[in-house]
N, C-alpha and C positions, 0 to 999 in steps of 0.2 A: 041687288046684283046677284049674280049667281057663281057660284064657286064650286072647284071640289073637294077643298078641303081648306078649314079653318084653325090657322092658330094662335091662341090666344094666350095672354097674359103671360105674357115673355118679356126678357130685356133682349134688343138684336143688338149684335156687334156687327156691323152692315159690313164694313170696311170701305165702306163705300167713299172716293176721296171729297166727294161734292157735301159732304155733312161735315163739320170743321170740328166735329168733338173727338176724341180720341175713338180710336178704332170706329169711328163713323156712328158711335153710339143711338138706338134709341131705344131711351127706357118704358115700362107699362105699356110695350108695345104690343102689336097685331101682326098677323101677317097671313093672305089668302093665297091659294094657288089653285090655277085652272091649266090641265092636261099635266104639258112638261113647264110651266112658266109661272115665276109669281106676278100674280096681275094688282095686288097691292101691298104693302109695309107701312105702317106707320103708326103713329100713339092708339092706344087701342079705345080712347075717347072720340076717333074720328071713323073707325072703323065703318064703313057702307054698309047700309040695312041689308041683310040675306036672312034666305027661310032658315033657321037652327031648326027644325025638323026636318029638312030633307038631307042639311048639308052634314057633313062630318067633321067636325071638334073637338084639338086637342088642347088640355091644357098643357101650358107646358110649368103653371106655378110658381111665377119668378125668376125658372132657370134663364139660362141664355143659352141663344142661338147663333152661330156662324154660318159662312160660306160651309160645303163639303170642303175638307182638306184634299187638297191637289200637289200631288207627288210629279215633280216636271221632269227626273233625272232616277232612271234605275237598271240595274241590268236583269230582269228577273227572271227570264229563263236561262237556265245553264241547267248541267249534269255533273255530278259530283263533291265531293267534298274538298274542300282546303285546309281542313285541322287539323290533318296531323305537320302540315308544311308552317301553321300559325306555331304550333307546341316548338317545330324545329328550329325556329326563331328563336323564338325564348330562351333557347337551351342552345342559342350561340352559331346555328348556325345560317351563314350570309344567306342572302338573298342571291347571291350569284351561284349558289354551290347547290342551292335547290336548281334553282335554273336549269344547272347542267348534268343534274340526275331527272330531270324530264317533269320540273314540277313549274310553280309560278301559270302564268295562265296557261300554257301548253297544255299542261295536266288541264285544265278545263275545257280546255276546245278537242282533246281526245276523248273526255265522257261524254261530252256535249252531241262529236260527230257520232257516237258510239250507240244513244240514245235513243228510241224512237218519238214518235210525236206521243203516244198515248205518257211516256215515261213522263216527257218533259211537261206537258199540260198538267200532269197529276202533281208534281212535285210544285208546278209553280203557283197552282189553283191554290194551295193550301200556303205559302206565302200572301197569295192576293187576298186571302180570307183574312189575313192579320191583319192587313193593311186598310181593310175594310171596317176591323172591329178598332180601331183605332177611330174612326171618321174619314175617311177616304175615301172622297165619292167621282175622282180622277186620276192616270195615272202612267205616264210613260215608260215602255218597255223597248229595250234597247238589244237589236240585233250583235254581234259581234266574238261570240264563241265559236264559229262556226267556221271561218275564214277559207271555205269556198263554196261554189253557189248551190249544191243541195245543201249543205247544211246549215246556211246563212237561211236559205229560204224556209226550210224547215222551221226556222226560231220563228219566225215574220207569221209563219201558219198557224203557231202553236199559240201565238199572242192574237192571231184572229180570232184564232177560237174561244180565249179566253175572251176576248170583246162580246164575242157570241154568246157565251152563255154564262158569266156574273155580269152583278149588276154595274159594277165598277165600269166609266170609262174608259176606252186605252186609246193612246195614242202611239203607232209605234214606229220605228227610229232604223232606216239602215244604217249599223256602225260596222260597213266592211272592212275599212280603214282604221280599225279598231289598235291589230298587231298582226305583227309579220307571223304570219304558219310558218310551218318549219320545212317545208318543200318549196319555201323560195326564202331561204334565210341569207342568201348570200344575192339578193335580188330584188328588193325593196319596190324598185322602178317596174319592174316586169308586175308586182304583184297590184300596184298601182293601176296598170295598163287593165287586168284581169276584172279589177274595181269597174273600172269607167267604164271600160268595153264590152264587157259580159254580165257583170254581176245588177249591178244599175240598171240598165233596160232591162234586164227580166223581173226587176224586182216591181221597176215600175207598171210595167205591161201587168205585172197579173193584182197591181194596185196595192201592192200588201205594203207600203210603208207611206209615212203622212210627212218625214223629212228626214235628212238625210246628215249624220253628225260624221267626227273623222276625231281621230287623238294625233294632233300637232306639239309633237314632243321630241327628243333626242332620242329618246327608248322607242319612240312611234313612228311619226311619219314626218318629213321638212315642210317648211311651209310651202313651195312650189311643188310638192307633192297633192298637200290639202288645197291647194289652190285648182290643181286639174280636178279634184273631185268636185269642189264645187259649182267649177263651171259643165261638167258634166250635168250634174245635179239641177241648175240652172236651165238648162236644154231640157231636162223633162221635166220642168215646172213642180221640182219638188224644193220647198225650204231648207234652209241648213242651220247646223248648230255645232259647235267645240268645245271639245276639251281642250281648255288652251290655258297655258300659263302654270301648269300644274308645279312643276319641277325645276322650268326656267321659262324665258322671256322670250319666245320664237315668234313673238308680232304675228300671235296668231288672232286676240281680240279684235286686232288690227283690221287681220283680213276676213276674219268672217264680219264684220261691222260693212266692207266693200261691199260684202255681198247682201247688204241689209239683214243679216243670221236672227235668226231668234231669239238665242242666246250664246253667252261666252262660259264655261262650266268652269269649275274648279280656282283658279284665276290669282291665285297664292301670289304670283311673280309679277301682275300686272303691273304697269306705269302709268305715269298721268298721262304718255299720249295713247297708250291705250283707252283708258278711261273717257279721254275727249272721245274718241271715234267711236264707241260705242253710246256714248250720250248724241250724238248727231244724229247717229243711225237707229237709235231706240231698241238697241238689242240690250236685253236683258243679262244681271250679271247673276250666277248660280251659282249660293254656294255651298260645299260640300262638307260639313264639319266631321260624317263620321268618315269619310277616310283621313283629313286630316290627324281625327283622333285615335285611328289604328293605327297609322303609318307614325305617329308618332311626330309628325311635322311642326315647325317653330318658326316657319314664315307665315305670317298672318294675310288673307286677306286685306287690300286697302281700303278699307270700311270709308275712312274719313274722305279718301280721293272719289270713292265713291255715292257718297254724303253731298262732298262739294259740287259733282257735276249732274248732280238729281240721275245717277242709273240705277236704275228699280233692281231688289236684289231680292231676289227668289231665293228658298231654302227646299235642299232636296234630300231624300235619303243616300241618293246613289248605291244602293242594296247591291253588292257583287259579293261574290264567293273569295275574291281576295282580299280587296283594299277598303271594305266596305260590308261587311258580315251584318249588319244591323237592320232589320228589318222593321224600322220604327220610324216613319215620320215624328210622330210624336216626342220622340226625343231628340230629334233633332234641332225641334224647336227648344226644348232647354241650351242643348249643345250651343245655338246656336249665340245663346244669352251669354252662358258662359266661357266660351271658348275663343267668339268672336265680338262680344262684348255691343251685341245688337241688345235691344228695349225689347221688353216683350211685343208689345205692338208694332215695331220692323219686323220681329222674327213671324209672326202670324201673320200677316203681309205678307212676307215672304213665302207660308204656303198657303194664298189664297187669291188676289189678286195678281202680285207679281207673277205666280204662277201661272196663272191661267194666262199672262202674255207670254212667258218663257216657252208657252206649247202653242201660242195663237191664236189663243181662245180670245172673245170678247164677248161670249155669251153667258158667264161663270167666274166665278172668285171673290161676286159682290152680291151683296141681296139688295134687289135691287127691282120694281116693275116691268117685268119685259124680259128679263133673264133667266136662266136657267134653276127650275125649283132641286138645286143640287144644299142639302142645307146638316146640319148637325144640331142636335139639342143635348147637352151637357150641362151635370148638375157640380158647378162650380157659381160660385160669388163674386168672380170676378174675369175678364176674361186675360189677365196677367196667370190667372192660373194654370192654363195651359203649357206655359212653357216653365212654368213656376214647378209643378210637381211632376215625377214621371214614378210610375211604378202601380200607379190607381186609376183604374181608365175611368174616365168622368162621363163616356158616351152613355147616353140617354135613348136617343134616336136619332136616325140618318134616313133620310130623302135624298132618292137618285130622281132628277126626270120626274120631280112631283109624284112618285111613290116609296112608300114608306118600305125600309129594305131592311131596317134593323128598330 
């Protein structure tokens, strides 16, 4: 057979769910890739004759290999800093009193409009490079600092470009519906109307966004709010996803699950009829450890409710300037162990398969014959160590698209 590239003497952690061993394990294994695609995996005793003079071989010496880690939830462009409003916390004071000295995301969506594209690319390029040397070879960026239509579209640009030129892939997200600006704070409805009517068609018409998310919250937006956006949404044949359940129970799982969503994000406050409608509709539940762990929060996701109705639970970083400062898939997966008290093997699951449905992929997340050569080699002994150690990056090597990027 003929390949363009061979690896050998590996253990894979496939995640694949049609293999019954933990993490989809196979030991002493092999694995070939021709173009962007692996065209075979498996014991390296079965391995198909190929010329080893023409083809290129790596060892990988016993390490192990995963999926690319796939980040499904981030906000990564924005302008500005939030630390000195984090230190003002600390030091007592509210969250409403920043607020109303013009800090909280306002302060973000004023550097953000203030910004230009060259600023916002350069600052986020070198976020996506961490995220990269971590293992991350996918990665959702999420409009929403911008909250009117240049400067929403500007985010949407600034994340093409980043598609364009790392190797990372992006998926990226209108989040108009993100928060009320402050030129219609006393008008919620109107700024809704401005969502659906103006900002949506143009975002869709020049193709810059792959789905379309909302924050269904009391601080955000009602659910018959999030509701006209997604049927908007709906009419231009873009998918949808939420921040739902963050802070209370506005049946918003509910109603993105209506809409068949991709996923329900954050999800803290969920119920079990929540939980049902999202296991019907196969939307994916995400969840978010490091804002729970800045924010300091002590409502647990419903792990077990979520257990009982098989909804597939994705982990993400959700990297923002406020709720979410952390620019580490990687430890999110400890986070994930210990804060929400997932196995290491959910939580890795969580950024690799589950993931890759959280964004709609079905070409990625698994190794797997036929899909995508998106892969990681890590010199760890087990693949529990992942989420086991944080602070010693174990990356070895990363394949995007069956070429070698790190």
């Amino acid at each position: 057979m003929q390949f363009d590239h061979v690896i050998l003497d590996v253990n894979i952690a496939t995640m694949d769910p049609n293999i019954k061993s933990a993490y989809g394990i196979i030991e002493n294994a092999a694995l070939a890739i021709k173009g962007d695609e692996i065209v075979w995996c498996g014991p390296m005793a079965e391995l198909p004759e190929f010329d080893h003079l023409t083809t290129p071989t790596v060892s990988g010496k016993g390490k192990w290999i995963t999926p690319g880690l796939i980040d499904c939830h981030t906000h990564l462009v924005f302008a500005g800093s939030r630390a000195k409003e984090f230190e003002a916390r600390l030091n007592g004071v509210s969250y409403q009193e920043i607020a109303a000295q013009g800090g909280g995301i306002v302060s973000t969506v004023k550097a953000t409009r203030a910004a230009d594209r060259e600023e916002l690319f350069v600052s986020a390029n070198k976020r996506l490079q961490t995220f990269l040397n971590e293992g991350v070879t996918s990665i959702e960026i999420k409009s929403g600092y911008g909250l009117d239509i240049d400067s929403e579209i500007k985010m949407l640009e600034v994340a093409d470009l980043l598609d364009q030129h790392h190797p990372i892939n992006i998926q990226k997200t209108f989040l108009g519906a993100h928060a009320l600006p402050p030129e219609y704070k006393d008008d919620s409805d109107a700024y809704i109307d401005l969502v659906c009517d103006e900002m949506m068609p143009r975002v869709a018409k020049l193709g810059l966004a792959d789905a379309v998310d909302a924050f269904c919250e009391g601080v955000g937006f009602s659910n018959a709010q999030t509701r006209k956006v997604f049927e908007k949404a709906r009419t231009l044949g873009l998918p949808v996803k939420l921040h739902a359940e963050q802070l209370s129970n506005l049946r918003g799982a509910e109603l993105v699950s209506e809409f068949n969503g991709l996923s329900a994000d954050h999800i803290e406050y969920l119920d079990e009829q929540g939980v049902q409608a999202m296991a019907q509709a196969g939307t994916v539940a995400v969840l978010l450890p490091g804002a729970f762990y800045v924010l300091r929060e002590t409502q647990l996701p419903p792990i077990d409710l979520l257990l009982k109705h098989n909804v597939p639970m994705a982990i993400a970083s959700d990297f923002n300037p406020g709720t979410s400062p952390i620019c580490s898939l990687k430890l999110m997966l400890n986070m994930a162990c210990t804060l929400f008290k997932l196995t290491p093997e959910q939580a890795l699951q969580g950024v690799t398969c589950h993931a890759a449905a959280a964004l709609g992929f079905n070409d990625r997340g698994i190794i797997r014959a036929g899909l995508k050569a998106d892969l990681a080699l890590w010199d760890i002994e087990t693949p529990a160590e992942l989420a086991y150690q944080y602070g010693v990056n174990p990356l070895l090597a990363l394949w995007i698209n069956g070429e070698v990027v790190k």
